[in-house]
Structures are given as structure tokens and as C-alpha cells.
Biopython code that builds the backbone (N, CA, C, O; Angstrom):
import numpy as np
from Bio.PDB.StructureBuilder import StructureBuilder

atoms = [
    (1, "UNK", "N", (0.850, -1.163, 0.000)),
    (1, "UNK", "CA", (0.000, 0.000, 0.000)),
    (1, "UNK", "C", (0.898, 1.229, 0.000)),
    (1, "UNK", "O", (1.816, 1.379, 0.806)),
    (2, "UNK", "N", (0.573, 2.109, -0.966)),
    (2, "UNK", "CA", (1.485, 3.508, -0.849)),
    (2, "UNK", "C", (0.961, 4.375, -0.954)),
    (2, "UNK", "O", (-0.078, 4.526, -1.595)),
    (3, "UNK", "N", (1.741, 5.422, -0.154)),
    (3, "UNK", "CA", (0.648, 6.763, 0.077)),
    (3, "UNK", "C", (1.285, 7.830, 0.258)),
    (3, "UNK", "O", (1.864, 8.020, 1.327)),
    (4, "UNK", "N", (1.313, 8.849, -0.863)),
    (4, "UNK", "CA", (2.083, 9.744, -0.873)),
    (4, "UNK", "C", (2.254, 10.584, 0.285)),
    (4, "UNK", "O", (1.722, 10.224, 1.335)),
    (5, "UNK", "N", (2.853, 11.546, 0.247)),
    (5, "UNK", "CA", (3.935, 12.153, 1.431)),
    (5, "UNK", "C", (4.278, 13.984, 0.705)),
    (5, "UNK", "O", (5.244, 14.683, 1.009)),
    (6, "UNK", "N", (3.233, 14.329, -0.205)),
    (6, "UNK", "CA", (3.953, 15.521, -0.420)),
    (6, "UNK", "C", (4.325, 16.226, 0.108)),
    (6, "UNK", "O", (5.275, 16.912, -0.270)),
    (7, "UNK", "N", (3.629, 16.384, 1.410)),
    (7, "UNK", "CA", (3.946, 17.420, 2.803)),
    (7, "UNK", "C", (5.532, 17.079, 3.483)),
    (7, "UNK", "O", (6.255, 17.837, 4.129)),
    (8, "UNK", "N", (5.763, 15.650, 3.074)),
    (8, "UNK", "CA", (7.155, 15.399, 4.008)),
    (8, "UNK", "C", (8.222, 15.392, 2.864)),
    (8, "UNK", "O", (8.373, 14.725, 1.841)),
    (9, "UNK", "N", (8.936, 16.476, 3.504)),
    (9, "UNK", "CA", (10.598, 17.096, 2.513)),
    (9, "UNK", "C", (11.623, 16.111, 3.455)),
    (9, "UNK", "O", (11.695, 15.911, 4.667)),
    (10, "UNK", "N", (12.323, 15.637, 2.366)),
    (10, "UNK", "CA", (13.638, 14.830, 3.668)),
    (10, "UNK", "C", (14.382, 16.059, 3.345)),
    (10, "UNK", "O", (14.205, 16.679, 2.297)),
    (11, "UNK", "N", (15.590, 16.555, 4.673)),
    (11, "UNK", "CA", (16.720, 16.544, 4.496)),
    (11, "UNK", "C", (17.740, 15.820, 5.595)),
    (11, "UNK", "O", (17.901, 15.677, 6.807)),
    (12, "UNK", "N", (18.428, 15.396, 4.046)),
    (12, "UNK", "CA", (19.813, 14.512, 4.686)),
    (12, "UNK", "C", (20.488, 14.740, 5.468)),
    (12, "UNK", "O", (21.079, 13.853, 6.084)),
    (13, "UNK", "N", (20.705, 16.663, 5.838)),
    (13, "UNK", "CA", (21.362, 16.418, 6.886)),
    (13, "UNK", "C", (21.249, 17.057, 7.955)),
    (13, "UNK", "O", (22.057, 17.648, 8.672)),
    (14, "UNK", "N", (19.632, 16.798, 8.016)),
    (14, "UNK", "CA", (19.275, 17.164, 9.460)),
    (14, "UNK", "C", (19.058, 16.051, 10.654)),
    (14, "UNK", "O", (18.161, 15.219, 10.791)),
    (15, "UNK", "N", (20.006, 16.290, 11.324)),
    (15, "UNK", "CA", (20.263, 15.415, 12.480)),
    (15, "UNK", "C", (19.259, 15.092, 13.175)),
    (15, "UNK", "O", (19.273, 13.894, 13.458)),
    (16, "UNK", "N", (18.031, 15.890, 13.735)),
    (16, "UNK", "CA", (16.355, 15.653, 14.531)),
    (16, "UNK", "C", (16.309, 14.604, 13.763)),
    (16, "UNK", "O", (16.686, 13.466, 14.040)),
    (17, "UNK", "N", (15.664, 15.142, 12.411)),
    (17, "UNK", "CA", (14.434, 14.132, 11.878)),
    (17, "UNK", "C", (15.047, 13.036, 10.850)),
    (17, "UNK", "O", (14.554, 11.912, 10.758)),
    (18, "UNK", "N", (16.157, 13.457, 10.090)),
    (18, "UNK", "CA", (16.977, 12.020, 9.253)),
    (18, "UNK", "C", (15.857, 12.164, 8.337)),
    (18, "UNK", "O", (15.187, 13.171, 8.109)),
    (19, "UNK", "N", (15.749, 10.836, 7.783)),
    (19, "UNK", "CA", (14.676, 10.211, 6.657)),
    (19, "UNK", "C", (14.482, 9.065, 6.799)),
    (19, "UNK", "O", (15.178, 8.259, 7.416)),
    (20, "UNK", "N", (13.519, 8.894, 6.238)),
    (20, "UNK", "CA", (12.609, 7.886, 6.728)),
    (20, "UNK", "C", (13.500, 6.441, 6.455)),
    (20, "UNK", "O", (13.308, 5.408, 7.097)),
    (21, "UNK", "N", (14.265, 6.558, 5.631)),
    (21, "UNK", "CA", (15.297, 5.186, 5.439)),
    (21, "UNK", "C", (15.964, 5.133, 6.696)),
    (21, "UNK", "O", (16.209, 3.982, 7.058)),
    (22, "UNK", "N", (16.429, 6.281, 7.676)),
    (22, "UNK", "CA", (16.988, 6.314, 9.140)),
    (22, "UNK", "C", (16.490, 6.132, 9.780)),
    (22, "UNK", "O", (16.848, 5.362, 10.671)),
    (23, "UNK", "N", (15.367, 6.700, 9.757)),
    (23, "UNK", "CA", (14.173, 6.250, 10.983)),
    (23, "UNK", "C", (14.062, 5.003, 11.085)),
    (23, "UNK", "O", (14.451, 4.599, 12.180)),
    (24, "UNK", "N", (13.559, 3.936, 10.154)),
    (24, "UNK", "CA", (13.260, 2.611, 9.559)),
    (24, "UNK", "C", (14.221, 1.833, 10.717)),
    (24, "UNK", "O", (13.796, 1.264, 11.722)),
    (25, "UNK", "N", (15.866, 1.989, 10.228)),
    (25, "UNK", "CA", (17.187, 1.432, 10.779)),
    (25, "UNK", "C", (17.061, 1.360, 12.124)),
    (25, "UNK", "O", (17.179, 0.355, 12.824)),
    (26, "UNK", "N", (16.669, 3.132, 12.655)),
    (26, "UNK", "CA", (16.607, 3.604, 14.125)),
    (26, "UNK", "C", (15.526, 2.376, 15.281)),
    (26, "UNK", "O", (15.514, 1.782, 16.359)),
    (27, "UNK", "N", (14.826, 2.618, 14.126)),
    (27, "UNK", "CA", (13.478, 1.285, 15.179)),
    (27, "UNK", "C", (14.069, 0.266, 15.196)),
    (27, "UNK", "O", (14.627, -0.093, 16.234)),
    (28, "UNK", "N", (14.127, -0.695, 13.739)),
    (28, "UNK", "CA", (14.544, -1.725, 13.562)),
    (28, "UNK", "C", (15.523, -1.719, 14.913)),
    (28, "UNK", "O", (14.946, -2.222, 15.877)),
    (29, "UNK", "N", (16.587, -1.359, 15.134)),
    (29, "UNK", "CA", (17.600, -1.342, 15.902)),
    (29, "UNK", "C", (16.843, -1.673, 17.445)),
    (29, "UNK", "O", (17.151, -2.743, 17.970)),
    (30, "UNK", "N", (16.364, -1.232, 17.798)),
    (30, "UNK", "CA", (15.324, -1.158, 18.907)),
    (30, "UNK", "C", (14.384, -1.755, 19.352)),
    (30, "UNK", "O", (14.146, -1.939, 20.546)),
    (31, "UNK", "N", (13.491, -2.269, 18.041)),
    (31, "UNK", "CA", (12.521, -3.455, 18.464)),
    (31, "UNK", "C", (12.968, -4.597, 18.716)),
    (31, "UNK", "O", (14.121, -4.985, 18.903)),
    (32, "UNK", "N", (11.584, -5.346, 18.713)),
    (32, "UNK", "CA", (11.801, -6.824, 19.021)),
    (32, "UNK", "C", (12.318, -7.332, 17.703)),
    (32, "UNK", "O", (12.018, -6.933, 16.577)),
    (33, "UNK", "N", (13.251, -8.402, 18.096)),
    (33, "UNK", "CA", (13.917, -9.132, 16.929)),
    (33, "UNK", "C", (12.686, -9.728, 16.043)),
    (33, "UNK", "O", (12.636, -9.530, 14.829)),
    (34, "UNK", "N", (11.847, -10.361, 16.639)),
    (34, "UNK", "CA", (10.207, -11.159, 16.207)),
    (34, "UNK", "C", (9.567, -10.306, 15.197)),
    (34, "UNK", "O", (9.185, -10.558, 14.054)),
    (35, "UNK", "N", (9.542, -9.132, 15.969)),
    (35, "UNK", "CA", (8.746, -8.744, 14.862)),
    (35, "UNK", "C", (9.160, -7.639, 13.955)),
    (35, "UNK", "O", (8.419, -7.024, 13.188)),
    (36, "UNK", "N", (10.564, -7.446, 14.157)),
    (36, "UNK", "CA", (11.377, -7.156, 12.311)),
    (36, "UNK", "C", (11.349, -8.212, 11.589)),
    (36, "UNK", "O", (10.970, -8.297, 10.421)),
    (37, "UNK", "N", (11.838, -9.212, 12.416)),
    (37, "UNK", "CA", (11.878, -10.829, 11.268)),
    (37, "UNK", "C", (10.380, -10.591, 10.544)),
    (37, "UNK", "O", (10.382, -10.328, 9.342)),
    (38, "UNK", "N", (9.145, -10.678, 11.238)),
    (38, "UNK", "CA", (8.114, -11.053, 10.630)),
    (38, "UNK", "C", (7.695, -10.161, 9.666)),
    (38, "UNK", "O", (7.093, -10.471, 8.638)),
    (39, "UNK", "N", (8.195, -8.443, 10.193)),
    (39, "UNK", "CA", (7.885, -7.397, 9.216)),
    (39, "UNK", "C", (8.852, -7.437, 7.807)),
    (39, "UNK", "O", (8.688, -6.713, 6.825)),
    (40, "UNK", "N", (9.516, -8.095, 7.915)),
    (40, "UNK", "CA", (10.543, -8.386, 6.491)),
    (40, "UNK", "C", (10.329, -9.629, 5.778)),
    (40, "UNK", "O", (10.626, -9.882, 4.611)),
    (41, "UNK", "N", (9.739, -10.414, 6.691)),
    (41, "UNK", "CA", (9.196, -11.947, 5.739)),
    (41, "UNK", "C", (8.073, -11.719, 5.033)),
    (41, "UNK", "O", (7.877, -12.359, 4.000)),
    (42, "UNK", "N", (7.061, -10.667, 5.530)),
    (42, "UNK", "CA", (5.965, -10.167, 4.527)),
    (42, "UNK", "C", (6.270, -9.538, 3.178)),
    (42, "UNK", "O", (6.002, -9.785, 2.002)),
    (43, "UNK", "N", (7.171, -8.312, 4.081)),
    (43, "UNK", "CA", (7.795, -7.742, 2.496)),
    (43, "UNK", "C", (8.174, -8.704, 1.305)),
    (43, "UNK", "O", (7.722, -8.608, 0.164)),
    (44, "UNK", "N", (9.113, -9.685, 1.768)),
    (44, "UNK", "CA", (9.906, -11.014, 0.836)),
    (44, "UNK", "C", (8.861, -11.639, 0.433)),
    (44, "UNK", "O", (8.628, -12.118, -0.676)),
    (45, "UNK", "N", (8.227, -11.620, 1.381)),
    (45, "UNK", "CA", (6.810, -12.407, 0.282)),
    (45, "UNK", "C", (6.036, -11.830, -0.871)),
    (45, "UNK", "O", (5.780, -12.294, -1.982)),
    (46, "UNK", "N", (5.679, -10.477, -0.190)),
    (46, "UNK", "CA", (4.916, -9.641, -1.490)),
    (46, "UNK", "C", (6.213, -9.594, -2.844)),
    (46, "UNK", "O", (5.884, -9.871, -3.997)),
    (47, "UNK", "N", (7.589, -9.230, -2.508)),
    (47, "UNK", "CA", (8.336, -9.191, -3.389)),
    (47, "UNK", "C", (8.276, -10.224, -4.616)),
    (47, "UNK", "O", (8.323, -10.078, -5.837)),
    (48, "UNK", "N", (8.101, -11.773, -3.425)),
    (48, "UNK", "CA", (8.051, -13.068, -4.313)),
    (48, "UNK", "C", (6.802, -12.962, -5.092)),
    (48, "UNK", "O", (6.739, -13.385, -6.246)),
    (49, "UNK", "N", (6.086, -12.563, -4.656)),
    (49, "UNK", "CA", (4.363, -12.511, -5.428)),
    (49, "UNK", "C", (4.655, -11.706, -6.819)),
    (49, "UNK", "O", (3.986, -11.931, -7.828)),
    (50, "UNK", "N", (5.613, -10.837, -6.789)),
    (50, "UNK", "CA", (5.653, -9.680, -7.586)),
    (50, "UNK", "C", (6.462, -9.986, -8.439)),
    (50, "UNK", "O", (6.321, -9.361, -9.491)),
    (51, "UNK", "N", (7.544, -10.957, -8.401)),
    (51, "UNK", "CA", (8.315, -11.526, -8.889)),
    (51, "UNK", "C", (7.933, -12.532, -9.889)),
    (51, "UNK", "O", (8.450, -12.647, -11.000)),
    (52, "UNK", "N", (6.620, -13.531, -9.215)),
    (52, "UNK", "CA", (6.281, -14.351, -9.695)),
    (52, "UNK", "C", (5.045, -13.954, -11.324)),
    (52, "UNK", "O", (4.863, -14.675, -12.305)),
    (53, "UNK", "N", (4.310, -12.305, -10.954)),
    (53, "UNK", "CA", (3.011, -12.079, -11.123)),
    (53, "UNK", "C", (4.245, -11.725, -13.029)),
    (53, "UNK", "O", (4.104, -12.088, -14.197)),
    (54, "UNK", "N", (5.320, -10.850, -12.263)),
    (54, "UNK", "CA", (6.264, -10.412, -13.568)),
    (54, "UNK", "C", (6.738, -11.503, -14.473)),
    (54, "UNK", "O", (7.021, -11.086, -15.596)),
    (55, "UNK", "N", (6.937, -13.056, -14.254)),
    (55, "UNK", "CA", (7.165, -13.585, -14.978)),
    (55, "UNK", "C", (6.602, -14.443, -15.394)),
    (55, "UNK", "O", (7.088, -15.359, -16.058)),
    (56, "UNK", "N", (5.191, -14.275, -15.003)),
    (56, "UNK", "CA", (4.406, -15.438, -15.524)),
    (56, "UNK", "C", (4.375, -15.150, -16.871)),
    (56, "UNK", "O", (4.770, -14.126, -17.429)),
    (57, "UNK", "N", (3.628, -16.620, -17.581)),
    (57, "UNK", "CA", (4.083, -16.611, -19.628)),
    (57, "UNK", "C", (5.181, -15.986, -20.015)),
    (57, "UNK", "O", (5.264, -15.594, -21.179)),
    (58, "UNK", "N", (6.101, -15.807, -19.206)),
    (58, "UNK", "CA", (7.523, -15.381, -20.173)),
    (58, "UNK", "C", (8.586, -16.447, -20.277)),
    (58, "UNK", "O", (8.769, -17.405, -19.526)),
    (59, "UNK", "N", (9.241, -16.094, -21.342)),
    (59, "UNK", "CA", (10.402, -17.577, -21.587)),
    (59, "UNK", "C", (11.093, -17.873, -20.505)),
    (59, "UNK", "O", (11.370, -17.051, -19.631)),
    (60, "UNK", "N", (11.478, -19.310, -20.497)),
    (60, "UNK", "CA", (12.907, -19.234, -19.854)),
    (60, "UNK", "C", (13.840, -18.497, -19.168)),
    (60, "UNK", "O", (14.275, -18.276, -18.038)),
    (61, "UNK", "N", (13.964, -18.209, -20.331)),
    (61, "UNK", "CA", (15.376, -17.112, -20.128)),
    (61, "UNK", "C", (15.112, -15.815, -19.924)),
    (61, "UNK", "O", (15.947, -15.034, -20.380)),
    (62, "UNK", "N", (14.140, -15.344, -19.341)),
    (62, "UNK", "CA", (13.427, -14.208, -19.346)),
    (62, "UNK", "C", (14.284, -13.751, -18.016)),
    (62, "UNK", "O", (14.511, -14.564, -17.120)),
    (63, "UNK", "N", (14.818, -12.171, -17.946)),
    (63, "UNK", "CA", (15.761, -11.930, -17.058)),
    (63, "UNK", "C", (14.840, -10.932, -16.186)),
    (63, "UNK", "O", (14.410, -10.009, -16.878)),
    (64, "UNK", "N", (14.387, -10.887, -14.688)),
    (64, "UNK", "CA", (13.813, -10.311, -14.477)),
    (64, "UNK", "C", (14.650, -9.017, -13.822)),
    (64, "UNK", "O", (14.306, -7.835, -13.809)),
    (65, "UNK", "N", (15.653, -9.528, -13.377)),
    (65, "UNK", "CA", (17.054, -8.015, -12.971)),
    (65, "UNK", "C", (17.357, -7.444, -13.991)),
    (65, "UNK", "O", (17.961, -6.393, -13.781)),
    (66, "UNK", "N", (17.208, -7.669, -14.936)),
    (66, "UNK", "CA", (17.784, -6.735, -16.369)),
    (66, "UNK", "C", (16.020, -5.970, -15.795)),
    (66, "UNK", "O", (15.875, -5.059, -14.980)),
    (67, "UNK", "N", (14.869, -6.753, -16.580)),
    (67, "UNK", "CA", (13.480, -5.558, -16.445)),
    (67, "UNK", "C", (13.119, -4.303, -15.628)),
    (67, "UNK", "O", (12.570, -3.244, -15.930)),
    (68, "UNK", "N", (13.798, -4.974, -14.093)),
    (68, "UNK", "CA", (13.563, -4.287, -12.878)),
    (68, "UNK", "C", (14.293, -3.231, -13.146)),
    (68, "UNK", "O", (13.747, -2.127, -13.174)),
    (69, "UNK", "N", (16.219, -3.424, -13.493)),
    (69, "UNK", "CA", (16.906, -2.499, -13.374)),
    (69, "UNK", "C", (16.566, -1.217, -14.502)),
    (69, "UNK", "O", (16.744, -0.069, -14.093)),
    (70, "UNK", "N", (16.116, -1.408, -15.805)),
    (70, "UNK", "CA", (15.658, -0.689, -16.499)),
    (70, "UNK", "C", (14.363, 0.043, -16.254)),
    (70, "UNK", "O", (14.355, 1.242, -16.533)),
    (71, "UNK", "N", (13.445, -0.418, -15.849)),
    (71, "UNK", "CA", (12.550, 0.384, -15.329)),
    (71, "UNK", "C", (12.924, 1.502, -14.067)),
    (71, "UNK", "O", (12.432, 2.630, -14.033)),
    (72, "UNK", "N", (13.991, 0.916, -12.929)),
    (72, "UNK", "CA", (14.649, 2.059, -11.914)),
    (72, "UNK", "C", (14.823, 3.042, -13.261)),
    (72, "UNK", "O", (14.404, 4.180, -13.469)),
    (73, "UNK", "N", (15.515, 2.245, -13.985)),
    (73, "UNK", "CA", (16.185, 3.919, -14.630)),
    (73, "UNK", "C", (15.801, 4.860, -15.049)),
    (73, "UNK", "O", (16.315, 5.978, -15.020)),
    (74, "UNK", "N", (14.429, 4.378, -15.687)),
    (74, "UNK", "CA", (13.495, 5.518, -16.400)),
    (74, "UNK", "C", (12.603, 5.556, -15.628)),
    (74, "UNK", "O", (11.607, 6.223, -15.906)),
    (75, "UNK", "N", (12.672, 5.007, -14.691)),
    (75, "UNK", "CA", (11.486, 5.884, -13.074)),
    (75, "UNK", "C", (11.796, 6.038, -12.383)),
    (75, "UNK", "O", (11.074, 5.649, -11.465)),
    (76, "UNK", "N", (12.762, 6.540, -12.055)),
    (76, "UNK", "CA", (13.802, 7.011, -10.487)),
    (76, "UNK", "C", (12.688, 7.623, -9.577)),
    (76, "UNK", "O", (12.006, 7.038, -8.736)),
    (77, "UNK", "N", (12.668, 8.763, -9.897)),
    (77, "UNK", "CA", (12.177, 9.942, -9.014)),
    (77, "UNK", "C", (10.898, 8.992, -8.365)),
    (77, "UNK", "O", (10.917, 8.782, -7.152)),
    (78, "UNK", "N", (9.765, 8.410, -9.220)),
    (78, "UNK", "CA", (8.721, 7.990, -8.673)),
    (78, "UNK", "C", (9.030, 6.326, -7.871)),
    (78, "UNK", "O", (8.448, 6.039, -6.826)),
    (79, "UNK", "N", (9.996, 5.372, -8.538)),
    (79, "UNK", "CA", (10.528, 4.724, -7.338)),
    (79, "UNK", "C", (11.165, 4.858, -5.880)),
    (79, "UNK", "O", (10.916, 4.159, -4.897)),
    (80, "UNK", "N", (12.055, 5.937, -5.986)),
    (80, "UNK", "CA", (12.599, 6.692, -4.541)),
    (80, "UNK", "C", (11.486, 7.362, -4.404)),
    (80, "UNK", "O", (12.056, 7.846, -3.426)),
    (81, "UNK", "N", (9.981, 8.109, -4.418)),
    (81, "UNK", "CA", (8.913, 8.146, -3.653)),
    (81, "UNK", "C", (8.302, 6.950, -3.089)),
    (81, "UNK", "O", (8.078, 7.061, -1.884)),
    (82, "UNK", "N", (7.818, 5.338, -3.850)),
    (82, "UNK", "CA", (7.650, 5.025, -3.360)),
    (82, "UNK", "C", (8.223, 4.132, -1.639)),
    (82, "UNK", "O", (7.736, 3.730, -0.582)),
    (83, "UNK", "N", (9.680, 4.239, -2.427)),
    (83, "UNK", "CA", (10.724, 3.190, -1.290)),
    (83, "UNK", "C", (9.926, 4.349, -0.127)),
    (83, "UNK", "O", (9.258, 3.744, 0.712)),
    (84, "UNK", "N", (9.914, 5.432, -0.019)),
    (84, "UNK", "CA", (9.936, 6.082, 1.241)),
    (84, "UNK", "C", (8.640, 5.939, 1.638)),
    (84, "UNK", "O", (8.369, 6.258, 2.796)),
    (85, "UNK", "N", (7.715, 5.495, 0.863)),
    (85, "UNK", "CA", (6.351, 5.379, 1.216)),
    (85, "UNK", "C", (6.759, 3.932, 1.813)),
    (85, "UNK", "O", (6.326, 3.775, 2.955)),
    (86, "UNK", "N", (7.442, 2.921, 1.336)),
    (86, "UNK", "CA", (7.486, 1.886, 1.974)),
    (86, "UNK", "C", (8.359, 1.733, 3.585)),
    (86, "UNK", "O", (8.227, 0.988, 4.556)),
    (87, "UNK", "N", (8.960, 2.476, 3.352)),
    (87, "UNK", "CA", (10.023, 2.724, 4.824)),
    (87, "UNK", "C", (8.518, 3.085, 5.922)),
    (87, "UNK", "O", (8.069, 2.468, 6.887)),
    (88, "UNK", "N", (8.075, 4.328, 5.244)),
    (88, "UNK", "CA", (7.473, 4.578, 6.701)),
    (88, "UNK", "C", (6.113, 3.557, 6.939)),
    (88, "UNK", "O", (5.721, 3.295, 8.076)),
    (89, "UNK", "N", (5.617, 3.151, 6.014)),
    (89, "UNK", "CA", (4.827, 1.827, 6.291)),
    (89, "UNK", "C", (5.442, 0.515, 6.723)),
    (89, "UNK", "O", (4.756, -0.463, 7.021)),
    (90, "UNK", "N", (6.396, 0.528, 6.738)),
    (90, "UNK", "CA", (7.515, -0.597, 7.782)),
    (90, "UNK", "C", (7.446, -0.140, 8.873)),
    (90, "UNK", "O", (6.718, -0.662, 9.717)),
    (91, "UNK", "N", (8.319, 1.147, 9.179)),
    (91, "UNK", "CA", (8.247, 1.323, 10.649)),
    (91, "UNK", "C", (6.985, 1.335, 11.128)),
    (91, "UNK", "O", (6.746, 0.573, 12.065)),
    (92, "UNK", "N", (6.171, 1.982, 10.732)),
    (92, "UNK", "CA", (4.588, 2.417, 11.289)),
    (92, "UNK", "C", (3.887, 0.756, 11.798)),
    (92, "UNK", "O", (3.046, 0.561, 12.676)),
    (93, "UNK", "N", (4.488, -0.147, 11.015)),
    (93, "UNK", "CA", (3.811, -1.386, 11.568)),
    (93, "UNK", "C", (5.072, -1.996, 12.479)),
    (93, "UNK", "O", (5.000, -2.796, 13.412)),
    (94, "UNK", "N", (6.125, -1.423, 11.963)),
    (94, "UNK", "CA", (6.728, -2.271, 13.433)),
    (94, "UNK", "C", (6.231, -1.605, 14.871)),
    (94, "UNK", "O", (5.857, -2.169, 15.899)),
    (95, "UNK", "N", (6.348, -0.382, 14.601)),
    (95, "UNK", "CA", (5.916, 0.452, 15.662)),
    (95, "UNK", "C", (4.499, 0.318, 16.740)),
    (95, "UNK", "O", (4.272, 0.574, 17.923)),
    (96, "UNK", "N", (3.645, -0.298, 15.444)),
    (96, "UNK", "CA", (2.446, -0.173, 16.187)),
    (96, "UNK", "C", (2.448, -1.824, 16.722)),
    (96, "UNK", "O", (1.449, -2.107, 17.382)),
    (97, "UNK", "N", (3.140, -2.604, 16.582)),
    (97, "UNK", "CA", (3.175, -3.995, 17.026)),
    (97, "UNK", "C", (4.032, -3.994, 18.641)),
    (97, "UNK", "O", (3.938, -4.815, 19.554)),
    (98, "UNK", "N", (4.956, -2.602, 18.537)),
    (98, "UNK", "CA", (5.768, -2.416, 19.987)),
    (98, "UNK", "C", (5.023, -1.524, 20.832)),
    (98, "UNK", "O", (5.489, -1.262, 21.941)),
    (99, "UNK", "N", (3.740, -0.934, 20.402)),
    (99, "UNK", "CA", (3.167, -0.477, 21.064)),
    (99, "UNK", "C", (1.507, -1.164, 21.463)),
    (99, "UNK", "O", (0.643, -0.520, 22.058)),
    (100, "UNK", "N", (1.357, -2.507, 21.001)),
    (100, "UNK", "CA", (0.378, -3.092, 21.465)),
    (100, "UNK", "C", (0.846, -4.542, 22.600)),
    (100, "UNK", "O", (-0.034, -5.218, 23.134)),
]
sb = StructureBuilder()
sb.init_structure("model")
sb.init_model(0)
sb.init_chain("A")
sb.init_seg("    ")
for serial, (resi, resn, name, xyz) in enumerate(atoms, 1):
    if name == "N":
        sb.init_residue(resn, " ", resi, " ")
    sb.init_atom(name, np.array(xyz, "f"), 0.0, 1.0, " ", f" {name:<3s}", serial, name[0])
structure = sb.get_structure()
């Protein structure tokens, strides 16, 4: 699930607030081991789903790191929006699992 963030500006090098890729690290670091493991086995899973959904009916030899990496290239800007939409929907569920 992603959900834009126009209101939130990172800067890199503000020491308070970091970005949300720091923040992410900062928890991780902090929580329970249980439930980073479990919050990263979901991710790996949706990844595998996504992995799988991309190569269905394609050949063999169908390279899916060549597809992926070419698409980063000609969608940067809107991939680095979503990674950060995904960071803070990581922490936000690790978070709310250390606070129940």
C-alpha cells in the first residue's frame, strides 16, 4: 500500500528528523527481533508474489534483474517516492506492534 507524502521534505542532513530510510534502521535497531523478522518476511513475500506475477508466460530465459533495473532507470524519481512510502509503512507497523 502507498501513500504519498507531499507534505514530508527529507533533508539529509538534518540530524532531529533524518529520513525515513533512518528512521526505519533507528526502530529496527530497537525493536523486538520477532517482529522485524516477521515485518521483512511479509515484504519477501509480497516481493516473491511480484516476482512471480512479472514472470508469468515469459520464456525461460526471461531476465527479471535486467526488467527491474531498467525500469529504476526511467522511473527514479517515482521509485525513490515510493521506497519512502514503503520505509514509513515498515516502521509504522513495526511500531504499532511495539506499542500493542
Amino acid at each position: 500500500m502507498s501513500m504519498s507524502k507531499d507534505w514530508f521534505i527529507e533533508d539529509e542532513n538534518d540530524i532531529f528528523f533524518g529520513t525515513v530510510k533512518s528512521k526505519y534502521f533507528d526502530v529496527t535497531r530497537g525493536a523486538n527481533k520477532e517482529i522485524v523478522e516477521e515485518e521483512f518476511d511479509k515484504l519477501l513475500e509480497k516481493v516473491a508474489v511480484m516476482e512471480l506475477l512479472l514472470s508469468k508466460d515469459k520464456e525461460e530465459d526471461f531476465d527479471i534483474d535486467r526488467l527491474i533495473k531498467e525500469y529504476i532507470f526511467q522511473n527514479l524519481d517515482e521509485i525513490e517516492n515510493i521506497k519512502k512510502d514503503l520505509y514509513l509503512e515498515l516502521t509504522s507497523n513495526i511500531v504499532s506492534k511495539l506499542e500493542s
